[in-house]
C-alpha positions as CSV (number, residue, x, y, z in Angstrom):
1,X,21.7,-29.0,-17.6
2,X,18.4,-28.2,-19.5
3,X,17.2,-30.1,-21.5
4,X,17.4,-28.8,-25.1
5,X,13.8,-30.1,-26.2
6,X,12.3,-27.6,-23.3
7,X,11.2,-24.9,-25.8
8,X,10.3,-21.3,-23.0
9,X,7.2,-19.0,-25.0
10,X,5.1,-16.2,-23.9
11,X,2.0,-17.4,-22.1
12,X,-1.2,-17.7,-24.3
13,X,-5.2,-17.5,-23.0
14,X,-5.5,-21.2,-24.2
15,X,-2.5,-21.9,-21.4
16,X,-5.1,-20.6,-18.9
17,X,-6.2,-24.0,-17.0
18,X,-2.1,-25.6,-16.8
19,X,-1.4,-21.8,-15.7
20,X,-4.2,-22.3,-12.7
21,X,-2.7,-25.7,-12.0
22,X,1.1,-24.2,-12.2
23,X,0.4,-21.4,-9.9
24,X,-1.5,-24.1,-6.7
25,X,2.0,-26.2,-7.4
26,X,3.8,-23.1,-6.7
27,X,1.6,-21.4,-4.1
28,X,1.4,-25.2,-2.0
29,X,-2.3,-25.3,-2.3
30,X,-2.8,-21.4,-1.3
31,X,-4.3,-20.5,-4.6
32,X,-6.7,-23.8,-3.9
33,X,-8.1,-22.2,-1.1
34,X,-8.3,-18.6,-1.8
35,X,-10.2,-19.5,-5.0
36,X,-12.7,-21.4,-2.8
37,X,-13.9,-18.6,-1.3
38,X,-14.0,-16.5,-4.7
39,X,-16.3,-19.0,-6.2
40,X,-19.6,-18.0,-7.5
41,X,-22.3,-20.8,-7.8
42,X,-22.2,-23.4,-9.9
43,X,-18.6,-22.6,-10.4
44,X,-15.4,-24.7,-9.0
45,X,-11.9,-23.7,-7.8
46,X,-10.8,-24.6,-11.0
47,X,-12.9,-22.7,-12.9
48,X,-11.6,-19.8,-10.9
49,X,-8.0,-20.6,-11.6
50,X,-8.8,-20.2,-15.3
51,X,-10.9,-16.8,-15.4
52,X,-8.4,-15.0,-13.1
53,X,-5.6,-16.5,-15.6
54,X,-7.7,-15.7,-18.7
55,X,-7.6,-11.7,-17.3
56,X,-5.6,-9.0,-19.3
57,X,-4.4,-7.6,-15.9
58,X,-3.5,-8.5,-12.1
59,X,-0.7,-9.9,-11.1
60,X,-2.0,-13.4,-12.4
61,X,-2.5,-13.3,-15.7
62,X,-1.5,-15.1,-18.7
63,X,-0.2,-11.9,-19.9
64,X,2.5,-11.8,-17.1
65,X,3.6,-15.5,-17.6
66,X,6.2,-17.7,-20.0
67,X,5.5,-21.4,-20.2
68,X,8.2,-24.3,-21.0
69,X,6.6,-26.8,-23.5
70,X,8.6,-30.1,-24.9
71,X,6.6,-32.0,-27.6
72,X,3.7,-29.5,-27.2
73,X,3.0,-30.5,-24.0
74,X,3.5,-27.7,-21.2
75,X,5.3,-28.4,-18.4
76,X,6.2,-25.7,-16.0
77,X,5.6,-21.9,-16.0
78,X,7.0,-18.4,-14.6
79,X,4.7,-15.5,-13.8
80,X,6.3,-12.2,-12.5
81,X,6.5,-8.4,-13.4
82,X,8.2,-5.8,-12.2
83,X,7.2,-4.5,-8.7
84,X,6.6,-1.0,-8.1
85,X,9.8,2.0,-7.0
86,X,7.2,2.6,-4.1
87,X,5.8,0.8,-1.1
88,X,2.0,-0.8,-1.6
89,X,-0.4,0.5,0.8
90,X,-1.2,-2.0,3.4
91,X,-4.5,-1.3,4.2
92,X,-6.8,-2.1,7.2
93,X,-9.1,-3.9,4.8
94,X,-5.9,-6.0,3.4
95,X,-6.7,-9.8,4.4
96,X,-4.5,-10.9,7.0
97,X,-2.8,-13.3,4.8
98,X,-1.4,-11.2,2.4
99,X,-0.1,-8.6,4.8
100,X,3.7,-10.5,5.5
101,X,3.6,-11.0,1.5
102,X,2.7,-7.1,0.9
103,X,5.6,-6.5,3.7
104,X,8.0,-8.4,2.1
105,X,7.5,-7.4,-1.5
106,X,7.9,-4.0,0.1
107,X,11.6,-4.5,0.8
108,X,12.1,-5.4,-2.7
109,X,10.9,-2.4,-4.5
110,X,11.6,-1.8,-8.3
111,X,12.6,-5.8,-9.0
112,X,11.4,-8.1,-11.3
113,X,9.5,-10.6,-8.9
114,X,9.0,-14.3,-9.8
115,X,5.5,-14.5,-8.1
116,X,5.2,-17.9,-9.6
117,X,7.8,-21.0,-10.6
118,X,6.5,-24.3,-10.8
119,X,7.2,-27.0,-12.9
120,X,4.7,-30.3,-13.3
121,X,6.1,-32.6,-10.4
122,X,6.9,-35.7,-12.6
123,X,9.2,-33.7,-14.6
124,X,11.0,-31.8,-11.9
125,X,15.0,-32.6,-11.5
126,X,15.4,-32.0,-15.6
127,X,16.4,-28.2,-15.2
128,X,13.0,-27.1,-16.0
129,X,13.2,-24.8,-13.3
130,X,16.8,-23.3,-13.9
131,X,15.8,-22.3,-17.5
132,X,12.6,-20.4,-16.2
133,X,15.0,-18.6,-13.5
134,X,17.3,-17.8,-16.7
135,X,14.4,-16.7,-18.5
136,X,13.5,-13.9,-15.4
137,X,16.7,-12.6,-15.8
138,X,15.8,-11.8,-19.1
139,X,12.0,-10.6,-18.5
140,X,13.8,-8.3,-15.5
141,X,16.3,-6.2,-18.4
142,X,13.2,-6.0,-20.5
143,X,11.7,-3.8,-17.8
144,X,15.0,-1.8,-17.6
145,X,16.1,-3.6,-13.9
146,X,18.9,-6.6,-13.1
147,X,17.3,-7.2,-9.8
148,X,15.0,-10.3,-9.0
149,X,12.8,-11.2,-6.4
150,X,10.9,-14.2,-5.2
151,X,9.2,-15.2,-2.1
152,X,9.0,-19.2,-1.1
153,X,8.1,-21.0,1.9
154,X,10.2,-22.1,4.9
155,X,8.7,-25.6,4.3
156,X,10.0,-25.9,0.5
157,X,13.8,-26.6,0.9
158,X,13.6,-28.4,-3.0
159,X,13.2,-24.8,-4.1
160,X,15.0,-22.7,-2.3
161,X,18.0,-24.5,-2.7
162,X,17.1,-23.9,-6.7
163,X,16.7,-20.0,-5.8
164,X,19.9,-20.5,-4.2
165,X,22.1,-22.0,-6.9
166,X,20.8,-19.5,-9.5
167,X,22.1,-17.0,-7.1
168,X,19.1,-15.4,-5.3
169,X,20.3,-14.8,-0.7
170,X,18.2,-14.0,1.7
171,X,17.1,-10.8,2.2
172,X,14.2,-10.8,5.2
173,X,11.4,-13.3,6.6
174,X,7.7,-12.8,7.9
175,X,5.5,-15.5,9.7
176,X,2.6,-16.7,7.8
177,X,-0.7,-15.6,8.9
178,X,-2.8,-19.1,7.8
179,X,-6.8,-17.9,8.4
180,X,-7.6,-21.9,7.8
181,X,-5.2,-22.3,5.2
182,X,-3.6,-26.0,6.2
183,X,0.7,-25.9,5.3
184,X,3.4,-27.1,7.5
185,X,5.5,-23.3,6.6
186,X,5.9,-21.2,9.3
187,X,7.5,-18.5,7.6
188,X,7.9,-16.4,3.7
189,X,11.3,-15.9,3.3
190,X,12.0,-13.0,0.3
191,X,15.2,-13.9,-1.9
192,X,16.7,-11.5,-3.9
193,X,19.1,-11.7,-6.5
């Protein structure tokens, strides 16, 4: 059950460094390491996090996310959109890495797609996460679609099993393509609901 002091509200630039932090809880340190390599001097991963949150467009924005606050305080986050009716491009200048996500976002065309869910780990267990899952149900009929998707890896059982019991099934799987990236996953498995 949720619990009724977990108030859900649209995303808002100041939410832009707990968004950067939300989204490497959720992406299992990927984001960590992509940002890396973005950096310019004199600027850190974190830093990073926060400008590409801060942007009005792209997939990670502030604009695409909810947050769920108690006592002011936020304490997890959902950032998703709609994907598009036709297949992305994958591109011989695509890096690697993104290709199997490209793929499987592919075979989920015109859903609303959870791209992030994370909640702060010391508050997990409270049914943070159910209420944000509730609340993409409710983002998706905005966009004029009752179909979700999300994409998790093999090596997060805690949150698949939450896909799961909010009714998302497997739909396909693709192995991960690393590049130096360090995670014990093997695979992306693509849920839909």
């Amino acid at each position: 059950m949720t619990d009724p002091t977990i108030h859900i509200r649209p995303a808002t630039p100041s939410d832009a460094a707990i968004l950067a932090e939300l989204i490497n809880y959720a992406g299992e340190g990927l984001p960590l390491y992509l940002w890396e390599q973005m950096a310019e001097p004199g600027e850190t991963v974190w830093d990073v996090g926060r400008r590409r949150a801060l942007r009005d467009s792209g997939a990670f924005s502030y604009r695409n996310a909810v947050v769920a606050e108690q006592d002011g305080k936020v304490v997890g986050g959902l950032v998703g959109y709609r994907l598009p009716d036709e297949e992305q491009e994958i591109t011989q200048d695509m890096p690697a890495m993104f290709v199997p996500l490209t793929e499987l976002e592919n075979l989920a065309p015109g859903t609303w797609y959870a791209n992030v869910l994370a909640v702060i780990p010391q508050e997990r267990g409270r049914g943070i996460g159910s209420a944000l899952l509730e609340k993409a149900v409710e983002l998706a009929a905005a966009t004029g679609t009752s179909d979700l998707s999300i994409i998790v890896s093999d090596a997060n059982p805690g949150a698949r099993k939450l896909y799961e019991r909010s009714g998302y099934k497997w739909k396909a799987e693709r192995p991960m393509v690393k590049d130096g990236w360090k995670n014990p996953g093997k695979k992306w498995v693509l849920l839909v609901k």
